[in-house]
Residue, then its C-alpha position, 0 to 999 in steps of 0.5 A: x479463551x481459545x484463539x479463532x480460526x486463522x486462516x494460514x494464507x491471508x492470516x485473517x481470522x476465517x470469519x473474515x477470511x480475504x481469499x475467497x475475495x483475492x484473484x490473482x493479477x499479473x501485474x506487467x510493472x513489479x511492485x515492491x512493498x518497504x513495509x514498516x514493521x507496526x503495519x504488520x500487526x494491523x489487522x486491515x492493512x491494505x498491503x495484504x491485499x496486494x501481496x496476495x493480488x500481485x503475481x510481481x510483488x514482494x515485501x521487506x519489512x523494515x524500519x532502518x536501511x543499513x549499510x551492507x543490508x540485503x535490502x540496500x543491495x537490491x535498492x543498487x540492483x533494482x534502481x525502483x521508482x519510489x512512490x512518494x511525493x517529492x519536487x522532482x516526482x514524475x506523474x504516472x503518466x509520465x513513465x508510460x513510455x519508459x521501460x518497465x522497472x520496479x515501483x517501491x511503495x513505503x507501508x507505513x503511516x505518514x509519519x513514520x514513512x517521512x522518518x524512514x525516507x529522512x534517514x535513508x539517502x538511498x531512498x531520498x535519491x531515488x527517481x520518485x513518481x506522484x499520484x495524483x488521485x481524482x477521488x476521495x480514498x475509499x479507506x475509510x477506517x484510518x486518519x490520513x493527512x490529507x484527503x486526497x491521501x491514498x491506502x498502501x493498495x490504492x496507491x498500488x492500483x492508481x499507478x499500475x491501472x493507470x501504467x497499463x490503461x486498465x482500470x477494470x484489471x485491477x478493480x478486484x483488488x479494490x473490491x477486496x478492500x472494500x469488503x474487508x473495510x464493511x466487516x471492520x465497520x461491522x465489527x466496531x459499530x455504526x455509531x462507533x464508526x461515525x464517532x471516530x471516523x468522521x474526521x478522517x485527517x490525521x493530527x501533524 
């Protein structure tokens, strides 16, 4: 069976393509990206959608933070404020009056990103910032563990809308992802979708 035509930039089928859908955005607070490295391989990963958005973003791919690894010397460099829920975590709010400093968002899923910050103190030691979101996730293809969860790129646009008090700058990154969620839903059926995702919370 020969391949479909991929799209080099967002590595989506042209089908689907998302550039037609991505406009660039100079974020004033810098995004980095910890990415587990199974989320490269989903195909509706939100991260792409930053990735391409963002004029400030960059991405590791990673599981493991090794000592001596090019990774644990830019967490030293940077001193980023993980996005993570914690005790001790700020709100966004909170760091408005800050300086501006690197905010890193670990892509994986819920288990998988507890693992990866239970076996890297660099991460645990981090100052940390909540969000505390005032909808419902509009990811509605992926089980979460709760329902105030938010998507690697929602999270993204939560805090720096709310850093920069702008909505409206980043809502086309929102709109990308509800694009790419409808074909994925148009992909797989209504009913399939129905059957599948109607219970959106993820087994503990």
């Amino acid at each position: 069976m020969a391949k479909r035509p991929t799209c080099e930039r967002c590595q989506r089928p042209q089908s689907v393509c998302l550039c037609p859908h991505i406009k660039a955005i100079n974020n004033q607070w810098p995004v980095h990206i910890l990415q587990h490295p199974h989320e490269t391989k989903h195909a509706i990963g939100t991260a792409k959608i930053a990735q391409l958005s963002l004029k400030h973003c960059q991405t590791t791919v990673c599981e493991t933070i090794l000592p001596g690894s090019a990774f644990e010397a830019w967490l030293k460099q940077h001193n980023p404020i993980l996005v993570y829920p914690g005790e001790q975590a700020n709100t966004p709010r909170n760091l408005i009056d800050q300086p501006e400093r690197t905010l890193l968002l670990v892509d994986a899923s819920w288990r998988k990103s507890r693992r990866m910050l239970f076996e890297s103190p660099m991460l645990q030691n981090l100052q940390r910032v909540c969000l505390q979101p005032s909808e419902p996730s509009r990811y509605k293809i992926r089980k979460t563990p709760s329902l105030d969860s938010l998507s690697t790129l929602e999270a993204i646009v939560e805090l720096l809308a709310t850093l920069e008090n702008s909505q409206e700058k980043y809502q086309p990154m929102l709109n990308a992802m509800d694009w790419m969620i409808e074909k994925q839903i148009e992909k797989i059926g209504p009913e399939q979708f129905k059957k599948n995702y109607t219970d959106k919370l993820e087994n503990p």
